[in-house]
N, C-alpha and C positions, 0 to 999 in steps of 0.2 A: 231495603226498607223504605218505609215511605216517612213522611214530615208528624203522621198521626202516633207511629213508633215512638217517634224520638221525642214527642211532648214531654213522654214522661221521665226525659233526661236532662233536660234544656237547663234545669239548676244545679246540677250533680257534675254535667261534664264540662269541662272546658274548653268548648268548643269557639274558636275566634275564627276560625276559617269559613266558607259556604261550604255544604255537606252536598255532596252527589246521589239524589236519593230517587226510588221508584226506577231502577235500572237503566239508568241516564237522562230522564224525562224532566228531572228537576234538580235546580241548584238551589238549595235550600238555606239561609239564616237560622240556625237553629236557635241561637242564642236572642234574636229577638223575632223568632219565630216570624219570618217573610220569606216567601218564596221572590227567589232574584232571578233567575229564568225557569220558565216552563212549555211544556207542547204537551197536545191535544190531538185526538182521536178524532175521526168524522161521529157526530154523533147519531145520526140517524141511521148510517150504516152498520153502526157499533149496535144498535139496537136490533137491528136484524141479525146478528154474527150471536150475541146471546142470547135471544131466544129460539136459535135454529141449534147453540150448543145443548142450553136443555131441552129442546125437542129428542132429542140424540139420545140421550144420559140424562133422566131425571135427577139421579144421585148426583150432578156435578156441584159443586161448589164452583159458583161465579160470583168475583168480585168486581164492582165501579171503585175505581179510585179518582176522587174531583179534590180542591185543592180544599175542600172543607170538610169532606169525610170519605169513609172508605162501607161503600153499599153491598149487600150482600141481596143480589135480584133472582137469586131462583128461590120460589117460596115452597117448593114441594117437600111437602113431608120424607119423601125418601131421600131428599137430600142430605150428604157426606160434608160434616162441618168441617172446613179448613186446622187440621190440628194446630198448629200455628196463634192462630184466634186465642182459644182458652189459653196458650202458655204466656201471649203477650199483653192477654186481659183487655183488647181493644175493642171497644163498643160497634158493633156493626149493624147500622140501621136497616130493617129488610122490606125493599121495595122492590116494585116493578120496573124493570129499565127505563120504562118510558115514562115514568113520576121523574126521574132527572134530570133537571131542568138545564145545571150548568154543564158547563165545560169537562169533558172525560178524558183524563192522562194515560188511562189506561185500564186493560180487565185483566185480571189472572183467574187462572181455572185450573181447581184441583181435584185431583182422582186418582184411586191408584192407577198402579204403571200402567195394567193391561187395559182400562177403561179408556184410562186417559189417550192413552194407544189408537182403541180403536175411537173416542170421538177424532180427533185428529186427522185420522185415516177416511173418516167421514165426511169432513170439511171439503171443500173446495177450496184447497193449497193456491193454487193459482192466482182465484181472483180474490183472496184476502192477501196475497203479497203486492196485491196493487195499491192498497190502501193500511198494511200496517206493516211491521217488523212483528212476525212472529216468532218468538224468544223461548226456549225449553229451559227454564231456570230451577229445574229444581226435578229431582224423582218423579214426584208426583204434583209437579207446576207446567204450567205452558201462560206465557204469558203474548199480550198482545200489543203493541208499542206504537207512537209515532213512524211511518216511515221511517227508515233509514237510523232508526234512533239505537244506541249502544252506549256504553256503561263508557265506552271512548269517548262519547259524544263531552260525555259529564268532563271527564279529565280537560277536555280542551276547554272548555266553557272556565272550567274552575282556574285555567292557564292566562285566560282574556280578563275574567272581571275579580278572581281574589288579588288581596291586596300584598303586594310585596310576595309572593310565589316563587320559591326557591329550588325545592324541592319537593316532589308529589312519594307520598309512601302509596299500597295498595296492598291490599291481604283479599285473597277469593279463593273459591273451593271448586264450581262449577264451570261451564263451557261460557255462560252467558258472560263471566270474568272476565274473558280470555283478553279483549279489545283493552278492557280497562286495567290488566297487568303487563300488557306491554306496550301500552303509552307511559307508564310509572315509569318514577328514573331508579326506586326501587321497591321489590315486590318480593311479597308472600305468600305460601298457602299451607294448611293447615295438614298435617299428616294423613288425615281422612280425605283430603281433596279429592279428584279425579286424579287419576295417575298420569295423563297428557298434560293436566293444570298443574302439577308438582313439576313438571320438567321444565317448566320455563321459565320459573320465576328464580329471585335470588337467595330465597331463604326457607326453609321449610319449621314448620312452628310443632307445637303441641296439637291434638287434637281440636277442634271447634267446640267440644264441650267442657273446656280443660282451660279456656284465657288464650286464647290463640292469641289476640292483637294483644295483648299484654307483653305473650312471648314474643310477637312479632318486635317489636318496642322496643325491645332487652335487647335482641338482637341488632338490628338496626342502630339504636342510637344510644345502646347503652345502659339508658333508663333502668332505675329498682323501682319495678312495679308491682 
C-alpha cells in the first residue's frame, strides 16, 4: 500500500513504528504522516515506459505514485479501472505523465492476466531492468520500482532508522513478499496465499478477507483481537 492508503487510518491505528509502504520504496510516519525514506524512478524514462505501455493496451490501467498523490495517466476511454480504487475510495487525479512535475516512486499497471501477459511480453525486459526493478505483485499488477528495490529493502531501513526495533512480524500472500518474509524474525501468510509463500513462513492465518493480521496477532503474540 502506499502513504495515500493509510491517511485514512492514521487516527484509528496505533501505529508508533515507520510503516514499509509502496513495496519497499518508502518508510513511511504514518502517525504524523512524513515520509522518513524514499526512492525514485528516472522520470523522463518513466515517461516513455507509460506511454509505450498504453500504446500496447489502451485498456491498461497505469498508475504514478509521487509522495503527494497517486495519478491515474492513461486517459482513454477504454481504459480498465484499477478494482482496488473504488473499494479503497482513493481519489486518483487523471493526467498525462508528462503534467508530473515531481519526483515518481513508482508506476503499477493493471489488466487482467492474459493482457497484462502479453503487454509484458511486449515490453523490452531487458532494457527496463537497466533502470527499474520490475515486480509482479499481484494477478493482475506488475509493478515498476527503483532499481534493485524489494519489500527487504523496507525491513532493513526499518532495522537502521525505527526506534528501539526488537523484533520485525511480516504477514504476505504473493512472490513480491517473499524478500520481506524472510528477513522477518517472524512471519505469516494468509491461507489463500501462494502455496510457495505458505511454505516458508512461520504461521499460516485465516484467509485475507477474513482479518488475516488480526489472526496473525493471536498467534504470534497472543493478542485478543
Amino acid at each position: 500500500r502506499s502513504p495515500h492508503n493509510l491517511s485514512f487510518f492514521a487516527d484509528v491505528l496505533p501505529l508508533t513504528a515507520p510503516s514499509i509502504l509502496d513495496n519497499g520504496g518508502v518508510l513511511y510516519d504514518v502517525k504524523n504522516r512524513e515520509y522518513i525514506e524514499c526512492t525514485y524512478i528516472p522520470r523522463e524514462k518513466s515517461i516513455e515506459l507509460v506511454n509505450r505501455i498504453i500504446e500496447i493496451d489502451s485498456a491498461a490501467s497505469v498508475q504514478v505514485y509521487t509522495c503527494s498523490a497517486r495519478y491515474q495517466v492513461n486517459l482513454s476511454p477504454q481504459r480498465i479501472d484499477d478494482p482496488l480504487v473504488a473499494i479503497e475510495g482513493i481519489y486518483e487525479p487523471l493526467c498525462k505523465a508528462e503534467d508530473i512535475r515531481e519526483e515518481w516512486i513508482k508506476i503499477v499497471l493493471c489488466l487482467p492476466e492474459k493482457q497484462l501477459e502479453a503487454v509484458m511480453d511486449a515490453l523490452d525486459m531487458e532494457s527496463i531492468r537497466k533502470d527499474y526493478s520490475p515486480v509482479h505483485s499481484g494477478k493482475i499488477y506488475y509493478e515498476f520500482l527503483c532499481p534493485g528495490m524489494t519489500k527487504g529493502n523496507g525491513i532493513a531501513a526499518l532495522r537502521k532508522k525505527g526506534n528501539n526495533v526488537k523484533k520485525i512480524l511480516a504477514i504476505g500472500d504473493y512472490y513480491n513478499d517473499a524478500e520481506m518474509l524472510r528477513l522477518a524474525d517472524v512471519s505469516a501468510a494468509p491461507i489463500n496465499a501462494e502455496e510457495d509463500i505458505k511454505a516458508m513462513v512461520n504461521f499460516v492465518t485465516c484467509d485475507n478477507n477474513r482479518g488475516a493480521v488480526a489472526d496473525f496477532l493471536r498467534m504470534a503474540l497472543g493478542l485478543e483481537i
